[in-house]
C-alpha positions in Angstrom: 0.0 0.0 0.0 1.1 3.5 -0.7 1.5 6.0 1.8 -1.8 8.3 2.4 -2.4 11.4 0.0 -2.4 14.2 1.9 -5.7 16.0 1.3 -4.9 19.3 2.4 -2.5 19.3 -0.4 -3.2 21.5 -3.4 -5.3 19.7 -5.9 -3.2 17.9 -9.0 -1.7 19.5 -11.7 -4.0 18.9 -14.6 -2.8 17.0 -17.7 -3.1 19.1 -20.9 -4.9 16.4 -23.3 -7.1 19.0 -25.0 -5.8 17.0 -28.5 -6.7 13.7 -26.9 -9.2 12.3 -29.8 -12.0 11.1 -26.3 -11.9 14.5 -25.1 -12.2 16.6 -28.0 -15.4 14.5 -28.8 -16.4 14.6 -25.4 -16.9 18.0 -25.7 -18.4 18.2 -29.0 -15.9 18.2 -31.6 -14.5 16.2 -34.3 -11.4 14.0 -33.9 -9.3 13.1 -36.5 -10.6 9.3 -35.6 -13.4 8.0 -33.7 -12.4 7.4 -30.0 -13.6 5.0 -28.5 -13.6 3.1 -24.7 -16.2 0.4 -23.3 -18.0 0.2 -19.9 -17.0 -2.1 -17.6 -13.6 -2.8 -19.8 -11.5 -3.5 -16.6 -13.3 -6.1 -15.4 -14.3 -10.2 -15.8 -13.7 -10.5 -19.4 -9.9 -10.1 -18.7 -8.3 -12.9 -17.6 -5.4 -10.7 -16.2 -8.4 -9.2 -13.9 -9.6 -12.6 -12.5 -6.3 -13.4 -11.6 -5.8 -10.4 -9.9 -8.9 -10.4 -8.2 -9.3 -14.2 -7.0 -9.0 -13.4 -3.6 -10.1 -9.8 -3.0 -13.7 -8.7 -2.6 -14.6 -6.1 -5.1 -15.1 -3.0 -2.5 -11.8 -4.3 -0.8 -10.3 -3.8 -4.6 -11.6 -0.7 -5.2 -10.2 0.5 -1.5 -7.0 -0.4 -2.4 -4.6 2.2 -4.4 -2.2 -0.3 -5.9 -5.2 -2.8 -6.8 -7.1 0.2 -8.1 -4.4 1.1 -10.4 -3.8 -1.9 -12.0 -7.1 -2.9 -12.9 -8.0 0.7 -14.2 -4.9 -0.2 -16.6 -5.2 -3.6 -17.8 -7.3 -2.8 -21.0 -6.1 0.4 -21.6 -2.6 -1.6 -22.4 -4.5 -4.7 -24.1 -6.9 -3.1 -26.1 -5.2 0.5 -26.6 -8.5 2.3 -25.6 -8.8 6.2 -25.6 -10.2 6.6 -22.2 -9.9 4.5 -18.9 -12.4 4.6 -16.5 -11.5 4.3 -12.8 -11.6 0.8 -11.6 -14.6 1.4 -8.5 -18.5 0.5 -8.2 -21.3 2.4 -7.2 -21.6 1.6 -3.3 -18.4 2.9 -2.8 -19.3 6.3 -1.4 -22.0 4.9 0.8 -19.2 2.0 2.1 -16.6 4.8 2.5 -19.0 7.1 4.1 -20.0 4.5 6.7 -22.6 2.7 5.5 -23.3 -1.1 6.0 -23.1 -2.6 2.3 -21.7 -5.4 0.4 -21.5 -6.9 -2.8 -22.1 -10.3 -2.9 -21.6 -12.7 -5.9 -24.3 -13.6 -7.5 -26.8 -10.8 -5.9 -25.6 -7.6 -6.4 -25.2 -5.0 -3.6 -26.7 -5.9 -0.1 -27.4 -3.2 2.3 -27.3 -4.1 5.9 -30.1 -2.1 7.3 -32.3 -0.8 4.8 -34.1 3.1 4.5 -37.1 3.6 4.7 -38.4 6.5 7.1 -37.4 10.1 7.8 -35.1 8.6 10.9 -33.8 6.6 8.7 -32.7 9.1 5.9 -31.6 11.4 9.0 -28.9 8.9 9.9 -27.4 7.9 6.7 -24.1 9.3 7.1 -22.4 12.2 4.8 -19.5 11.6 3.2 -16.5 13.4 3.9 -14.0 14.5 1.8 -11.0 12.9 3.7 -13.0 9.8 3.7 -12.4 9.1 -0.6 -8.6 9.1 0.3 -8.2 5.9 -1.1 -10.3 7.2 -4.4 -7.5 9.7 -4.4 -4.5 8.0 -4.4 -5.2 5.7 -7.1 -6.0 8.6 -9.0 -2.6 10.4 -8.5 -0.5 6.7 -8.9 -2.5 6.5 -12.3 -1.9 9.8 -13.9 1.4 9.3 -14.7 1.1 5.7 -15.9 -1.7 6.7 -17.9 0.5 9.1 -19.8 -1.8 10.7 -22.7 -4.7 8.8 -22.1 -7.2 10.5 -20.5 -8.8 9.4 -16.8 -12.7 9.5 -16.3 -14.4 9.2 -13.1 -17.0 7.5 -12.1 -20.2 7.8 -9.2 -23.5 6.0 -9.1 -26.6 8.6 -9.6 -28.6 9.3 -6.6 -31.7 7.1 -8.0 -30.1 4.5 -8.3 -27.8 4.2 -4.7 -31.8 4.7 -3.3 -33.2 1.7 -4.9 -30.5 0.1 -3.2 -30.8 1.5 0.0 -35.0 1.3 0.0 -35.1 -2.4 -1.7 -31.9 -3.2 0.4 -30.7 -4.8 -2.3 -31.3 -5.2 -6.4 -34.6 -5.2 -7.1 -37.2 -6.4 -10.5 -39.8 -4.4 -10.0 -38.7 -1.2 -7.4 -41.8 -1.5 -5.2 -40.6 -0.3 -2.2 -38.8 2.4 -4.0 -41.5 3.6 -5.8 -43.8 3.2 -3.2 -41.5 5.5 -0.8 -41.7 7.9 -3.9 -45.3 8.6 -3.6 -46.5 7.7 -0.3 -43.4 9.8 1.8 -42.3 12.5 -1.1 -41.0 14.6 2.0 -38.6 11.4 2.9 -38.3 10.6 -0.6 -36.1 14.3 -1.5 -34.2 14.3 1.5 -33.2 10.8 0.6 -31.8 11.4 -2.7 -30.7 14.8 -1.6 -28.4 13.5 1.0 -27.3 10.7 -1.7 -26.5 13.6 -4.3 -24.7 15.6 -1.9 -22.5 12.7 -1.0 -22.0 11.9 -4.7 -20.7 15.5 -5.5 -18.3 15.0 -2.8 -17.0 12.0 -4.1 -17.2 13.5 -7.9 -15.3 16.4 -6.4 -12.8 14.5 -4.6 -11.6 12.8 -8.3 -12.1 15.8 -10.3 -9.7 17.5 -7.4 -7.1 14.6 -7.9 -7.1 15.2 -11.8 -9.1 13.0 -13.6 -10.3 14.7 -17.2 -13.8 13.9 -16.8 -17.0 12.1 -14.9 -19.6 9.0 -15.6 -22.8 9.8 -13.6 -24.0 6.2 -13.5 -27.5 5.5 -13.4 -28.3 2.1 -13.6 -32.0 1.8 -12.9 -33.8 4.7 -13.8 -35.2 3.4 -16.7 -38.0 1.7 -14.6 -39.2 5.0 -14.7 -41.7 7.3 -16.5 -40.7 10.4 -17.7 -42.9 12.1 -15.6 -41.5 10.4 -12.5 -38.1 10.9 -13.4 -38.4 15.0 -13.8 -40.2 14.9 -11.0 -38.5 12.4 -8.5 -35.1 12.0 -9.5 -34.1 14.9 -12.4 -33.2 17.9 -9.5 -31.2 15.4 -7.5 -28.9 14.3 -10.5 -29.2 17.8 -11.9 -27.2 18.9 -8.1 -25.0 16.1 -8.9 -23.6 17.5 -12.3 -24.4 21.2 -12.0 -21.7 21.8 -9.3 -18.8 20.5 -11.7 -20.1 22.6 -14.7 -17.0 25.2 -14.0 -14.3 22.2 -14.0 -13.7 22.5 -17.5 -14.1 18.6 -17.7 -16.5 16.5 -19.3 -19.3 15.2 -17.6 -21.4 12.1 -18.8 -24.6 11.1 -18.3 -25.7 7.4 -18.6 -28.7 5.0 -17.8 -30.2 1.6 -18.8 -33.3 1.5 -20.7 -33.8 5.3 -20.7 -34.6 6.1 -24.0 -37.6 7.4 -22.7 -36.0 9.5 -20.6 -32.5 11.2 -23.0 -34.5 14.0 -23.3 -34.7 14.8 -19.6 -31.5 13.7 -18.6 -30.0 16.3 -20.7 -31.9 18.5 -18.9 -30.3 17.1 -16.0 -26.9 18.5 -17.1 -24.2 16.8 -18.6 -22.2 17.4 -21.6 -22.4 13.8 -23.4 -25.3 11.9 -23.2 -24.7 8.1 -23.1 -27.3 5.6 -24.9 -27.6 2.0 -24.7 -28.0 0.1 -27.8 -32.3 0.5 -28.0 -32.1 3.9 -29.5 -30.0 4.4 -32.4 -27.6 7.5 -32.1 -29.2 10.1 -34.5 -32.5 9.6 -32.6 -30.8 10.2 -29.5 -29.7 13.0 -31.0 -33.0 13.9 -31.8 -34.6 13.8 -28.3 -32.5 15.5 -26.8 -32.3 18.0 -28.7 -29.1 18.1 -30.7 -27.1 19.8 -28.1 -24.7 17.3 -26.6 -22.1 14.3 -27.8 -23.0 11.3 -27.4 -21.7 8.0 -26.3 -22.4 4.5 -27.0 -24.3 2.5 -28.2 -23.3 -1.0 -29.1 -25.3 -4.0 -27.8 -22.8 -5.4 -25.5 -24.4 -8.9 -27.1 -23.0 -8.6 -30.6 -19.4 -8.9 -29.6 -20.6 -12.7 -29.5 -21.5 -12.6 -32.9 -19.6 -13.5 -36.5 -17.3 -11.0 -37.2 -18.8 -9.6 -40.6 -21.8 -8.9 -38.5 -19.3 -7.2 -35.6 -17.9 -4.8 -38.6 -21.5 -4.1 -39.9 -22.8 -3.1 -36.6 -19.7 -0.8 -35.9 -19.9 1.0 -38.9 -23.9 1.7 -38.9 -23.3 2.8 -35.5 -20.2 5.1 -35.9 -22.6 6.2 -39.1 -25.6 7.5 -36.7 -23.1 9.1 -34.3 -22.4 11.2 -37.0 -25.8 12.9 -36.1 -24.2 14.1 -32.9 -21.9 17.2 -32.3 -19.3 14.5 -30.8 -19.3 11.0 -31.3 -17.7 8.5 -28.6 -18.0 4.9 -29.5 -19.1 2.5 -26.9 -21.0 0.0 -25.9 -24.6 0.3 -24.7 -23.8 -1.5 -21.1 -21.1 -2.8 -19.8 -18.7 -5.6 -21.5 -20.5 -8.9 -20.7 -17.7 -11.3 -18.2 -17.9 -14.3 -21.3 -16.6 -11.8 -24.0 -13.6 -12.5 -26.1 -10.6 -9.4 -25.2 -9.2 -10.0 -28.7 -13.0 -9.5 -30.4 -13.1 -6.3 -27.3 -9.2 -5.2 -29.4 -10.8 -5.8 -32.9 -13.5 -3.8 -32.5 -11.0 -0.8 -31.2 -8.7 -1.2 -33.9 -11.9 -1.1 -36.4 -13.0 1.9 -34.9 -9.9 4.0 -34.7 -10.1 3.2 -39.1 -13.0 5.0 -38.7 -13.3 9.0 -39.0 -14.4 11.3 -35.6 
């Protein structure tokens, strides 16, 4: 383990990667070639990962600088990606800040004593700054061994740590949540305004430490209307990205089934839009408005496929991104754990062929 950061320490010197092909799409221009990065690409599908991982428990890996470090670089060396993403999950600021959760194989993330009342919300801990020191100094052992390649960080979005927190764990359906929504609105806002404070802390913390730009994660809120959404969840996300508007980085916005929704999570605030792979690009670029990049949106499903239909896929989709401002290539989830890395390194090699 490395010594501690020192958090009273002025923040890192920024890298200048204004050329780097991720960023200038990222922020709505046109690379000389398409960039391109996956979700979840440091992760199961990498044999090099498993290894690594075979006897540490996922929040005990993300805790760890070293550990951190090494994962976050594994596919940037084996498939030459344009952006890594910080190796860490989404419970990690609730873990950090004190609360009792786990991931378990198999399930998801468990939480120990689950919220569901006013008392409840009024003693879910904040998170601290000095508490994301571990965040922090895997972010200052990877900028130098990330050289030009440019560092995004990464938070869950407040919706989603509540479903965890209500349910107490992953849920189908989202009664309770939804439920809590209606029935205790009053409980319901402080809720996800104590979980979007706590993310903007831990945003701030990496932003601070130098990454060159943000994932706001949110992995459920497609169970959602529209309606809902702006009215439940959109002002809590929205004080999750607003605050990091003056960094100067990117900041992007992602969910799972949400095509519904693009057009009021742009309204949340972000710069880049993410899309899974139900809504082609240039419609996404149509609902929400044609005023941010995009990201995505291949079906994470193909990669299994022949490899004429790989190419074909890859090229209609870097063809509808075209649509967009900024176009960064990606999946529309995560890299599935049973995917071939060399198909994950053929499809990066086909898309840097392919023009920004």
């Amino acid at each position: 383990m490395s010594a501690r950061t020192d958090l009273s320490a002025p923040p890192a010197t920024r890298r200048d990667l204004r050329a780097a092909p991720f960023l200038v799409a990222a922020r709505g221009g046109r690379p000389a070639r398409l960039p391109v990065w996956f979700m979840r690409q440091a992760g199961r599908s990498l044999p090099e990962y498993r290894a690594l991982r075979a006897d540490t428990g996922i929040i005990q890996a993300c805790l760890d600088p070293e550990l951190t470090c090494e994962i976050t670089m594994q596919p940037v060396r084996r498939h030459g990606v344009d952006a890594a993403i910080l190796f860490s999950d989404i419970v990690v600021p609730l873990y950090l800040s004190g609360v009792g959760v786990d991931i378990v194989a198999g399930t998801g993330p468990v939480v120990a004593r689950p919220v569901r009342t006013a008392a409840d919300v009024e003693a879910l801990p904040r998170l601290h700054p000095e508490q994301v020191a571990p965040v922090v100094d895997a972010i200052r052992l990877l900028l130098p061994a990330l050289g030009e390649t440019p560092l995004i960080g990464f938070a869950g979005a407040p919706f989603t740590l509540a479903s965890y927190l209500v349910e107490g764990g992953p849920s189908r359906n989202h009664e309770r949540t939804k439920a809590l929504m209606r029935s205790a609105p009053d409980v319901w806002h402080a809720l996800l305004s104590r979980l979007a404070a706590n993310a903007a802390t831990f945003l701030q913390a990496q932003v601070d430490a130098g990454v060159d730009a943000v994932q706001l994660f949110d992995s459920w809120a497609g169970a959602l209307s529209e309606r809902d959404y702006r009215r439940y969840v959109m002002p809590h996300s929205a004080a999750v990205l607003e605050p990091l508007a003056g960094s100067g980085i990117p900041r992007i916005h992602f969910g799972v089934g949400t095509g519904e929704l693009l057009g009021a999570m742009a309204d949340a605030g972000a710069d880049v839009i993410g899309v899974d792979w139900r809504v082609p690009l240039d419609e996404a670029v149509r609902r929400t408005g044609g005023r941010h990049a995009v990201q995505g949106n291949l079906d994470p499903a193909v990669l299994f496929a022949d490899p004429v239909s790989i190419e074909a896929e890859v090229r209609r989709i870097a063809a509808e991104g075209r649509a967009a401002s900024g176009h960064v290539f990606n999946l529309g989830h995560g890299v599935l754990p049973e995917t071939d890395p060399d198909v994950v390194t053929r499809v990066v090699d086909l898309v840097h062929t392919l023009p920004g």
